[in-house]
N, C-alpha and C positions, 0 to 999 in steps of 0.2 A: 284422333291422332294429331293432326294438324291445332287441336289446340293447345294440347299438352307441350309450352316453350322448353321444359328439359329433352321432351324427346325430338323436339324438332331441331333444336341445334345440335345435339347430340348426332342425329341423323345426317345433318349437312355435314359434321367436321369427318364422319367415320367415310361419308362419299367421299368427300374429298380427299382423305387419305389413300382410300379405297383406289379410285380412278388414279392416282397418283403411281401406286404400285401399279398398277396394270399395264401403263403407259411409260414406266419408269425409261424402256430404250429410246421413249421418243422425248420427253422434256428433259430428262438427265442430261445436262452440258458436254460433260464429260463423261471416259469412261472410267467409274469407281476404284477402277484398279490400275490404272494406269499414275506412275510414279514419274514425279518431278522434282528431283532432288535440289535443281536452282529454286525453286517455290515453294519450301520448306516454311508452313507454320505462316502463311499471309491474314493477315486481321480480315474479318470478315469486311465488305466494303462501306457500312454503315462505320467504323470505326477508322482512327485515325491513320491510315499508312493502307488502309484499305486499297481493293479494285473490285469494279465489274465484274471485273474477267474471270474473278469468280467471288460470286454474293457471296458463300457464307466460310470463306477463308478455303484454306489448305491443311491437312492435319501435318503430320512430322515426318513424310514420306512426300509427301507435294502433291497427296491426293485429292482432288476435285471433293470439298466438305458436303457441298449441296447434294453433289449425285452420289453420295455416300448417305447421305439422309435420303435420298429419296427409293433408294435399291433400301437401304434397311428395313422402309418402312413393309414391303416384302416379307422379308426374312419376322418379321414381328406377329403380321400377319398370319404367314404360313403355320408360323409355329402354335397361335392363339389358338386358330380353326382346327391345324389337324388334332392339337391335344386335347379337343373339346371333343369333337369328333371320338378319339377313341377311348377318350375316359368316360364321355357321356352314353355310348355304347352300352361300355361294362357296367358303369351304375342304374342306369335306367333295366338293362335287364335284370340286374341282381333285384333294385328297389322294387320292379312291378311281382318278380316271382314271389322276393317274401311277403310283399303287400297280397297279393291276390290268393294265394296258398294258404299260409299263418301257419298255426301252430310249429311243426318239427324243421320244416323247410326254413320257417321266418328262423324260428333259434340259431339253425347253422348259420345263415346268411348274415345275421343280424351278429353271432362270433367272427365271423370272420371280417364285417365293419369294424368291431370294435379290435380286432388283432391291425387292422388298417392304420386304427385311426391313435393305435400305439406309437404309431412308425413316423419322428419328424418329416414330412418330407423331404427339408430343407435339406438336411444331414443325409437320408437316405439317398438322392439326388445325387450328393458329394460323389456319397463313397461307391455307387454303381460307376456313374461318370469317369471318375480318377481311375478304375480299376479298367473298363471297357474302352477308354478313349473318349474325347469330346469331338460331336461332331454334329450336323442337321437334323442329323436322320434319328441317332442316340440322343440326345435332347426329347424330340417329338415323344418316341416312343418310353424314355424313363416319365416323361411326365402325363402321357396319357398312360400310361400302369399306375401312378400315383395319383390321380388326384378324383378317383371317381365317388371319392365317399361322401360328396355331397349330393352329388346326382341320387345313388342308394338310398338316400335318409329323406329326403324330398320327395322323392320318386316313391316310395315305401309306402310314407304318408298319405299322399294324394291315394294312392292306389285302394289302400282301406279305405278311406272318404267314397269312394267313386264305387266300390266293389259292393256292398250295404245298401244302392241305391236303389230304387224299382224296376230301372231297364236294364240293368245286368240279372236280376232278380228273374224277371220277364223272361230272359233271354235263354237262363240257365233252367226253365221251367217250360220252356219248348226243345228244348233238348238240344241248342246251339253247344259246338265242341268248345272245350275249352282254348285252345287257339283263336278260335272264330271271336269269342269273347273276349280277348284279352285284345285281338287286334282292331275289332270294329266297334269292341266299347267303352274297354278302359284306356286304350292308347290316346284317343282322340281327346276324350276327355282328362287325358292329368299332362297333356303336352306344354302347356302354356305355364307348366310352373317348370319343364322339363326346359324350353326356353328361358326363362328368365334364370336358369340355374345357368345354363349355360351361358349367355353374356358375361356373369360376372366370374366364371371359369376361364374364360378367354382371356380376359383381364388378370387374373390371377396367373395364367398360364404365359403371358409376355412378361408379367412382371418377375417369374421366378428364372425365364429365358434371358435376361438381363442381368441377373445375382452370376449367373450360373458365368455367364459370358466373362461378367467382369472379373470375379475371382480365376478365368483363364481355364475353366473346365467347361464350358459349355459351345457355342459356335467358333470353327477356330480360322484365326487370320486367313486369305485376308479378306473373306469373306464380309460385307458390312454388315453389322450388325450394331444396333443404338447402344446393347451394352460393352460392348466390345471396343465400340465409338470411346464411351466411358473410362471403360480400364486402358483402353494407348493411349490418352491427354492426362492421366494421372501426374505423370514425370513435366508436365507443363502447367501443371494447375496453379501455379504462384506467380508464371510469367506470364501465360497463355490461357485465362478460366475459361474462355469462350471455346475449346475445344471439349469439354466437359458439359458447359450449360445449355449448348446446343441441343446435342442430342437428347439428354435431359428432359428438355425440353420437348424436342418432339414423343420422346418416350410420356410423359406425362400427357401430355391431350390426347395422346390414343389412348391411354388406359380410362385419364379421366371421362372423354366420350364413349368409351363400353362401359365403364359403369351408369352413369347418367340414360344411356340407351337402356340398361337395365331395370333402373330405377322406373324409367318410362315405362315399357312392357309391364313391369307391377302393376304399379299404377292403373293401366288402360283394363288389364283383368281383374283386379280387384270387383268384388261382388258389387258394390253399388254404382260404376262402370259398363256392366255388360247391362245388354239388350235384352 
């Protein structure tokens, strides 16, 4: 692991994100919500007009940008993990039963990916969203009901791979239940693709939390959130871009370090890899 430099920076940048969120009441300057109408829209202080008082500017309410980036990174967070969580839930059980079962089981399961994987999510997203309300919780939960049909098709896969081997073979010739089998032989062994499915879920699940935000249906004021960051400096983009590339930017090296950490975990279990 430590030799592998993608997963090793990768690993340091998502710590330090990580620690960042956790810690957010104690290094955050300020507090995120807290409104300064005389310090409306300050350049961050590496720029000309700049201050200290606060690194990385003010947005268009006089709010503290730093500790607005550093609660988002939370909110990006919360959203990556719980939608992985409950999307990878649902597909890992759909993918091990049709994998493990087949025939009549796999067909249902294996129509009902393919009626899934009819449905934009983008679009479907929308129009739940607009119709229910945008909010933490609706976000989490439209996105982990949408996006389990990679977990399913990975999960599926491996599970034939692993199900045809000699020790579920063994297992199922000593009269082990089916439960027993599924939890102590096939589980164990198609987990690390169930992992690496999910890193690049998480990723995919902050990035569609950011769409959602900025088009004003997904987290809503004044909640911080990176995309949200995005959509209020829209109206300042031509005077003020640093209220845009900011977040942006923090938005990008967390996704780009969850996929790189992904890319790692491949890597490490790749067959010529393992022990």
């Amino acid at each position: 692991m430590l030799q592998h430099k993608g997963f090793v920076i990768a690993g340091a940048i998502l710590g330090v994100i990580v620690l960042m969120a956790l810690t957010a009441p104690l290094v955050a300057p300020y507090d995120p919500y807290a409104q300064d109408l005389g310090n409306r829209l300050v350049p961050p202080a590496f720029m000309e007009g700049g201050s200290w008082a606060h690194p990385l500017g003010t947005d268009g309410l006089g709010r503290d940008y730093l500790s607005r980036v550093i609660y988002g990174a939370r909110v990006s967070l919360m959203i990556g993990l719980l939608t992985a969580l409950i999307s990878g839930l649902i597909g890992a059980v759909l993918g091990v039963t049709a994998g493990y079962f087949g025939g009549r089981v796999d067909a249902l399961i294996c129509y009902v990916l393919a009626v899934r994987l009819s449905m934009p999510v983008v679009l479907v997203a929308l129009a739940v969203v607009s119709v229910i309300g945008g909010s933490l919780v609706v976000v989490i939960t439209v996105l982990g009901l949408l996006l389990w049909d990679r977990y399913a098709v990975v999960m599926r896969s491996a599970t034939q791979q692993v199900r045809a081997l000699d020790f579920v073979v063994a297992a199922q010739s000593v009269g082990a239940s089916t439960p027993r089998i599924i939890l102590t032989e096939v589980l164990p062994n198609v987990m690390s693709s169930l992992i690496v499915v999910a890193t690049f879920e998480v990723a995919h699940a902050i990035l569609l939390e950011a769409a959602l935000s900025f088009l004003g249906l997904g987290v809503q004021p004044p909640l911080p959130s990176w995309g949200l960051m995005i959509a209020e400096g829209r109206q300042h983009l031509l005077f003020e871009p640093w209220v845009i590339v900011i977040p942006g930017i923090a938005l990008s090296v967390l996704v780009l370090a969850v996929n790189m950490l992904g890319d790692g975990i491949r890597d490490l279990h790749a067959p010529e890899n393992r022990n």
